[in-house]
C-alpha positions in Angstrom: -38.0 22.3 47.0 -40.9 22.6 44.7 -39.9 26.2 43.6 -36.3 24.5 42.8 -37.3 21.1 41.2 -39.7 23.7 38.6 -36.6 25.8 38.1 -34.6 22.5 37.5 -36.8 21.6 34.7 -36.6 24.8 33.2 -32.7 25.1 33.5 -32.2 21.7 32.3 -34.9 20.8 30.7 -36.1 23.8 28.6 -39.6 22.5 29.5 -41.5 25.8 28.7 -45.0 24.1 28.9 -44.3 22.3 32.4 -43.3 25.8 33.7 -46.1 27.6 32.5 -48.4 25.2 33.9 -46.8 25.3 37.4 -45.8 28.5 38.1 -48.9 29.4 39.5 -48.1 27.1 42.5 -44.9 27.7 42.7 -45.5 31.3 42.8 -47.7 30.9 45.7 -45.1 28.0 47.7 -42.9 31.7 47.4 -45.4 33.6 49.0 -46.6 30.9 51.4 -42.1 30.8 52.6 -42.6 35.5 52.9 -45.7 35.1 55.5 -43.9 32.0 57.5 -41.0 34.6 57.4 -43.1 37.8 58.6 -41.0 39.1 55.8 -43.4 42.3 55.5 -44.5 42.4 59.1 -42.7 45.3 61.2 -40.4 43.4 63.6 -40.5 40.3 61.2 -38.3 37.2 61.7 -37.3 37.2 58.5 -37.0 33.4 58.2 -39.6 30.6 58.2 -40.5 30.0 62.2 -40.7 26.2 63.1 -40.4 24.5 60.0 -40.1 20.8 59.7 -37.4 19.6 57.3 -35.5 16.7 56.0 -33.9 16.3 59.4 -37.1 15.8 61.1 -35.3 13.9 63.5 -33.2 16.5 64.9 -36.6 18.1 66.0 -35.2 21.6 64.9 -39.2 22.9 64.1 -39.2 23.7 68.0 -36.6 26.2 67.3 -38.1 29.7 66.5 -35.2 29.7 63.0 -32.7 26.6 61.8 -29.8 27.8 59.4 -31.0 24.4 57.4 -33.8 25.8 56.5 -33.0 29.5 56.6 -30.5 28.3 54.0 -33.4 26.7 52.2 -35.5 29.9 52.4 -32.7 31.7 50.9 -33.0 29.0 47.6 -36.3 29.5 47.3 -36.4 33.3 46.7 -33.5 33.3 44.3 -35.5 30.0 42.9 -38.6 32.1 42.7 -37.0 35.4 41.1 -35.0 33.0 38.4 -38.3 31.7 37.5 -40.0 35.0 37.3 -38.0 36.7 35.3 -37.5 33.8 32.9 -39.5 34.5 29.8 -42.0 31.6 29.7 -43.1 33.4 33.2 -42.0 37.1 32.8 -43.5 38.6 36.5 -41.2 41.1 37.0 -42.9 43.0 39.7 -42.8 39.4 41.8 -39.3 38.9 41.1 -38.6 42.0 42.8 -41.1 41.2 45.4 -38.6 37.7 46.1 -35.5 39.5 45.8 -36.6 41.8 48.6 -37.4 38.9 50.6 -33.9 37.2 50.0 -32.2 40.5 51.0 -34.0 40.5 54.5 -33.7 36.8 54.8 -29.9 37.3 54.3 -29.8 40.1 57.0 -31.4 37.7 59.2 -29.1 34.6 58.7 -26.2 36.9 60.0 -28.5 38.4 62.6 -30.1 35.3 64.1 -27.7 32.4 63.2 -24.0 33.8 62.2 -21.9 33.2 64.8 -18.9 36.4 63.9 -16.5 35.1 67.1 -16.0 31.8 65.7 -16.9 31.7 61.9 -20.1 29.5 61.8 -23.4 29.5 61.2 -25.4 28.0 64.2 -27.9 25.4 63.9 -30.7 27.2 65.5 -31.8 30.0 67.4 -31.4 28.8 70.8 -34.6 29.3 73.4 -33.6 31.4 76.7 -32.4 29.0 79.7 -35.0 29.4 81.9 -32.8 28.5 84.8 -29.6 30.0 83.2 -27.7 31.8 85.4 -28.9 35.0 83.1 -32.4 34.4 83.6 -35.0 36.3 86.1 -36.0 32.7 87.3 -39.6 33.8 86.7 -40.9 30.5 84.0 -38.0 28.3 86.1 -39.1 26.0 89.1 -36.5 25.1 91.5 -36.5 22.5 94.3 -34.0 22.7 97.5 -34.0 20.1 100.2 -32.1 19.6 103.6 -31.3 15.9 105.2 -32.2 16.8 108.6 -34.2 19.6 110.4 -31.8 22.7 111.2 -29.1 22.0 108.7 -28.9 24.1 105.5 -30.6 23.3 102.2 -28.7 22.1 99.2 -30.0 22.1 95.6 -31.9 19.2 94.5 -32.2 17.7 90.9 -35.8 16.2 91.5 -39.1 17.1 91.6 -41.1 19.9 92.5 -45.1 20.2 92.7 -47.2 21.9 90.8 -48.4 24.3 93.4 -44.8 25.0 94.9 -45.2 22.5 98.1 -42.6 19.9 98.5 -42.7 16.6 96.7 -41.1 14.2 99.6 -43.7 12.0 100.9 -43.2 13.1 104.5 -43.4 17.0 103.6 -46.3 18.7 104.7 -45.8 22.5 103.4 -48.4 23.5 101.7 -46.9 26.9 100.4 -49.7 29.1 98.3 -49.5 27.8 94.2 -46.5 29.2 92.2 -45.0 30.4 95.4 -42.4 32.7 95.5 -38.9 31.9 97.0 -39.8 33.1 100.6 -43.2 31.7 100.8 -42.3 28.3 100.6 -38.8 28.7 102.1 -40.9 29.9 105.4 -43.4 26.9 104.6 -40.9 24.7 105.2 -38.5 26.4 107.6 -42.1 26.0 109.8 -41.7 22.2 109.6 -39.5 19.8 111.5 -40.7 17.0 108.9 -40.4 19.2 105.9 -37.1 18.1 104.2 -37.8 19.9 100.4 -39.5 22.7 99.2 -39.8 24.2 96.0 -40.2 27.7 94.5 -41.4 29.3 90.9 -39.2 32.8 90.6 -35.7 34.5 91.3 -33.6 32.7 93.6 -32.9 34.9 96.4 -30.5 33.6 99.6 -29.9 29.8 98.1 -28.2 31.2 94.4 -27.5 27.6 92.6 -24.4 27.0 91.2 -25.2 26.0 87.8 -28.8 25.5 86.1 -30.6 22.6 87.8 -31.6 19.7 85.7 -35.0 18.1 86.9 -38.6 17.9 86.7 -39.0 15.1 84.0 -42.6 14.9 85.0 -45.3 16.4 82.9 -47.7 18.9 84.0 -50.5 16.9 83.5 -49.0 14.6 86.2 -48.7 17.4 88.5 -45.7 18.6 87.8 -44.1 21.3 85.9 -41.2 20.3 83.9 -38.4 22.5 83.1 -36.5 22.8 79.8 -33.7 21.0 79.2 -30.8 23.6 78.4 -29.5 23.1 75.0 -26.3 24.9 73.8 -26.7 28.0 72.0 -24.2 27.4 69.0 -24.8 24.0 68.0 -22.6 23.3 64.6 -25.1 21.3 62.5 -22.5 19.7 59.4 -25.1 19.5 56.5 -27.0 23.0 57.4 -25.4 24.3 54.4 -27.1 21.9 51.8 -28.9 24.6 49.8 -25.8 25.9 49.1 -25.2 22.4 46.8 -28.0 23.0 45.3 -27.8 26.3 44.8 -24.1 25.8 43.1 -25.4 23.6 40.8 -28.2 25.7 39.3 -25.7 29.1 39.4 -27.6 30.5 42.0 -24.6 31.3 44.5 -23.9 32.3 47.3 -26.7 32.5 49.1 -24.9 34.8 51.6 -21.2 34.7 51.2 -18.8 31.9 50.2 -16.3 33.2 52.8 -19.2 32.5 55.2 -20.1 29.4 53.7 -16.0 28.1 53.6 -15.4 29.5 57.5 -18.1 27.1 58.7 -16.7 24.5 56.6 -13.5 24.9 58.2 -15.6 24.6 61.4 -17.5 21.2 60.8 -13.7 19.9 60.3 -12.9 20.9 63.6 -16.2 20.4 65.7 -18.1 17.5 64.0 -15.5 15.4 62.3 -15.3 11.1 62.9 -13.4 7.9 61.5 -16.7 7.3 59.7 -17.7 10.8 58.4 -19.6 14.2 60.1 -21.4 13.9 63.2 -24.7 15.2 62.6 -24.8 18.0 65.1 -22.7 18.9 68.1 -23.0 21.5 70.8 -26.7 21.3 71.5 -26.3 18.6 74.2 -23.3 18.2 76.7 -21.8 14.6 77.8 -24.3 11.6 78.1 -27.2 13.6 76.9 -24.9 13.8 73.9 -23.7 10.6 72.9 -27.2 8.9 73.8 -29.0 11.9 71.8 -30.1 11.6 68.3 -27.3 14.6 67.2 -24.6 12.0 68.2 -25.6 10.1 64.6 -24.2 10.1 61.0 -26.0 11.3 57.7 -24.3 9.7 54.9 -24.6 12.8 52.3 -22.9 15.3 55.0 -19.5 14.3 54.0 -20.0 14.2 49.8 -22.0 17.9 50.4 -19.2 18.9 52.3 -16.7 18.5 49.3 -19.2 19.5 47.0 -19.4 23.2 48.7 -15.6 23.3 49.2 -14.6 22.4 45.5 -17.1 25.0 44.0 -15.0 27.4 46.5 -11.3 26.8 45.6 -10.9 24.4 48.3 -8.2 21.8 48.2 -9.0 19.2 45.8 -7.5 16.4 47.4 -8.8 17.4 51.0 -12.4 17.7 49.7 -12.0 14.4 48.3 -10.5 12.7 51.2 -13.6 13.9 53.2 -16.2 12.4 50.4 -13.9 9.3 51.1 -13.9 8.8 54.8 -17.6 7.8 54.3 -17.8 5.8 51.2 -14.6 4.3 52.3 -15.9 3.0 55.4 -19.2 1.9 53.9 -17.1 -0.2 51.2 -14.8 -1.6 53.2 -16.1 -1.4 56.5 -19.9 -2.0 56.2 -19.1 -3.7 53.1 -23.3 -3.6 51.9 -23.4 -1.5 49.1 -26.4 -2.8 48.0 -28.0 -1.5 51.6 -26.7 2.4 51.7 -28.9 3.6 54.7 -29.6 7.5 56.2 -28.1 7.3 59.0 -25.6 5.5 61.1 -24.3 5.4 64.4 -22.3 8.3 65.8 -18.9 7.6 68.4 -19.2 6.4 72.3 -23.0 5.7 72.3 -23.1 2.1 74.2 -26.6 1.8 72.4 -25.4 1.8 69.0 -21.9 0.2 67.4 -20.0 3.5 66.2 -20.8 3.8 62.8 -23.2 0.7 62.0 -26.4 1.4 59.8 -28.9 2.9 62.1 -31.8 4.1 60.5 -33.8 4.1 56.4 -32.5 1.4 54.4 -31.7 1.4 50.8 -31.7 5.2 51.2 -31.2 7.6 48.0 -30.1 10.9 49.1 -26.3 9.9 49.4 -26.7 10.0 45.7 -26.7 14.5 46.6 -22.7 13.4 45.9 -24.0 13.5 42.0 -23.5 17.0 42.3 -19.8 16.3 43.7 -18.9 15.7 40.1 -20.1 18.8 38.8 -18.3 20.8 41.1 -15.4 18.9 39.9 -16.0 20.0 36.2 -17.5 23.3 37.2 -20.5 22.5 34.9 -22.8 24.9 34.7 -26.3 24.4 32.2 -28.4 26.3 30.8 -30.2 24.6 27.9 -32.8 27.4 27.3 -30.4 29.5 26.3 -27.7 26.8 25.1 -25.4 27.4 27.3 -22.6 25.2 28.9 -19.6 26.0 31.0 -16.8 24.4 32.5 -13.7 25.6 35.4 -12.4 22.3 36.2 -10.5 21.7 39.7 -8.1 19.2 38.6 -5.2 19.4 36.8 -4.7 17.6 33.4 -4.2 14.6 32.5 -8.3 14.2 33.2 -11.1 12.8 31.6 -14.3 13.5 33.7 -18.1 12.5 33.6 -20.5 15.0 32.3 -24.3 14.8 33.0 -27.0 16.2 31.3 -30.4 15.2 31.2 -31.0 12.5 29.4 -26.8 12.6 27.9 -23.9 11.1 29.3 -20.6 13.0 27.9 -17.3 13.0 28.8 -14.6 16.4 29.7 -11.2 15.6 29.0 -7.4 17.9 28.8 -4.3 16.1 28.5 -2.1 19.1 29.6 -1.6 22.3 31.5 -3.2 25.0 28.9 -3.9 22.3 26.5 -7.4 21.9 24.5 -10.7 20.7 26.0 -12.6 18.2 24.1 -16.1 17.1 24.9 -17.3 13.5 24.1 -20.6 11.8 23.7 -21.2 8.7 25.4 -24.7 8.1 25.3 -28.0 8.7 26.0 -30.1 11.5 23.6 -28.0 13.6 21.6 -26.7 16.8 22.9 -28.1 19.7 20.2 -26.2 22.6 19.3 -25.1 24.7 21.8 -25.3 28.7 21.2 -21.8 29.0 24.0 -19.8 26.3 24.6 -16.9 27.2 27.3 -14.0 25.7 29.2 -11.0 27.1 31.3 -11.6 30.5 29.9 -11.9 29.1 26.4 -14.9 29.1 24.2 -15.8 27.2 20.9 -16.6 29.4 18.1 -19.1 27.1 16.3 -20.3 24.4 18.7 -22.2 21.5 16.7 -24.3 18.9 17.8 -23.5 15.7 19.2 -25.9 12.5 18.8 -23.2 9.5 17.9 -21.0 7.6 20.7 -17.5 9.1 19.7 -18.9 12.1 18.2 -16.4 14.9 19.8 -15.7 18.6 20.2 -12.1 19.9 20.8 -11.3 23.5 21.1 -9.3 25.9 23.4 
């Protein structure tokens, strides 16, 4: 984010001296995102391993790559190269250093993360299910147990011993450590009192039916706990937030906006609630779901959602009506605007009222919907060069909000292939503009604008 805040300021702010002072950081925030990429090692990753970002919560750092950050990765190289070949900076040679390292990030999102079948991006890059019914059973502990001497043994979700012996108190096996299935099978076959035993490796005449959830202990108690299996294409509905940001600056796409609409369509179908976006879905299964931390909502999902999907043709009124399922239900549900929190309670949790404030009062980053209005406008700034463009998504009569730093302005066309006329409304004045553009049209002669009223009509 600090490569894209310095390109912010240059991009809106024409601040040549805060540039030139900072670059030198930013510069080396680029090269510190290649190296936790292994973007020049042979066999690289190609994205950041185990970063911690604004969803800390989620705990997606344990996850060898996250599409949130990938996506964020993908910013910061076309951040980095904007900023290097601006002219304050002028590094050429690093700009094509960065755009190398976006390229092989890209070809990694689609490696790693794209999921082709059904159109999404994953949240992360799943870890192999130790006890998966694909796995060698080598890192997975199982435990087996029988009521009764002489009867067969069933699979048992419990505990299983460090060394492979039995955890029942009235077993006496004492199979050899990290035994092997028929080591402590015969262990315990030995034993009329021996009612469990368990085994590190394959399964071999017991095959479970599906993967065996146990061992909550840790190993320093003894124990060796076994991962909990987590869903290999979880749908995470604000992974895509870079692409906001990344809109807003003219820095799209980051990889494709057919991409970027096709897991859209997704987070409709997979992560949608009367309140707005369940955070993440398909990591955890059934209680482990609803009680889990995924099972939440992040109040800027919805507004980023409409953001993406108006800067891609979407429907305007469908991208709207999403933004509005959760301000709607904060107004008039919650009714506390003055307390806009992170996060609130996902659906069927019996911890936590559906929907209900959950987490970081008087929050700011619902305010990400600021960009919501750009998209609307199709603003695009430039003030280094003077530039300012608009392809606006709704159809005239409109008069719509324009911010600038520092200016308030309005956008207005009364009807269908009408004129464009840009209004001041505050704030410090907007100076001439070298291009001026709007629906295809463009002003010959923009002027400046520094008096509430003063106006520019063309097209």
């Amino acid at each position: 984010m600090f490569i894209v805040y310095l390109l912010e300021l240059w991009q809106w702010g024409n601040d040549a001296d805060i540039v030139r002072e900072l670059w030198p950081a930013a510069k080396r925030a680029a090269q510190w995102q290649m190296a936790r990429a292994e973007t020049w090692q042979d066999g690289g990753q190609g994205l950041p391993r185990h970063v911690v970002d604004t969803y800390d919560g989620l705990s997606l750092s344990q996850y060898d790559a996250s599409a949130f950050s990938g996506f964020f990765h993908l910013l910061a190289m076309k951040a980095a190269a904007a900023l290097a070949r601006s002219p304050v900076v002028n590094d050429l040679a690093f700009a094509s250093n960065v755009t190398e390292a976006l390229a092989i990030g890209q070809r990694a999102m689609d490696r790693l993360l794209w999921n082709e079948t059904g159109g999404f991006y994953r949240s992360y890059t799943a870890p192999p299910d130790v006890c998966g019914p694909h796995a060698d059973g080598s890192d997975c502990w199982h435990s087996y147990y029988k009521g009764a001497p002489g009867v067969p043994y069933s699979e048992k979700g419990g505990l299983c011993c460090h060394g492979g012996s039995g955890c029942s108190p009235a077993n006496n096996a004492r199979p050899p450590a990290n035994a092997t299935f028929a080591e402590a099978k015969a262990a315990c076959d030995a034993l009329a009192n021996c009612s469990a035993f368990c085994f590190a490796g394959r399964e071999s005449s017991l095959e479970p039916v599906s993967p065996v959830k146990m061992m909550w202990k840790t190993s320093a108690s003894g124990f060796s706990p076994n991962p909990t299996p987590v869903g290999a294409d979880a749908i995470m509905a604000d992974c895509t937030y870079a692409n906001v940001l990344a809109d807003s600056l003219g820095l799209s796409p980051l990889t494709s906006d057919a991409q970027i609409l096709s897991h859209l369509r997704m987070v409709v179908e997979a992560n949608d609630s009367p309140y707005g976006f369940i955070v993440q879905t398909g990591r955890y299964f059934g209680e482990a779901q609803t009680r889990s931390g995924d099972n939440s909502l992040w109040l800027m999902g919805n507004p980023d959602w409409a953001t993406l999907s108006l800067r891609r043709g979407g429907d305007v009124d469908f991208a709207m009506g999403i933004m509005a399922k959760t301000l709607r239900w904060w107004r008039e549900g919650i009714k506390d605007l003055w307390n806009v929190v992170a996060v609130g309670g996902g659906v069927g949790n019996p911890d936590q009222p559906a929907g209900s404030p959950q987490a970081n009062s008087h929050y700011g980053y619902h305010m990400t919907m600021w960009h919501t209005l750009g998209a609307l406008t199709g603003q695009l700034y430039d003030a280094p060069a003077a530039n300012l463009s608009f392809a606006p998504r709704l159809l005239p009569p409109f008069t719509l909000p324009v911010l600038l730093p520092g200016t308030v302005l309005t956008l207005s066309q009364q009807r269908e292939q009408g004129s464009f006329t840009l209004r001041f409304e505050g704030g410090a004045p907007l100076m001439q503009l070298t291009t001026l553009r709007a629906g295809g049209h463009t002003m010959s002669k923009p002027r400046s604008l520094s008096r509430i009223g003063d106006s520019m009509t063309w097209g």
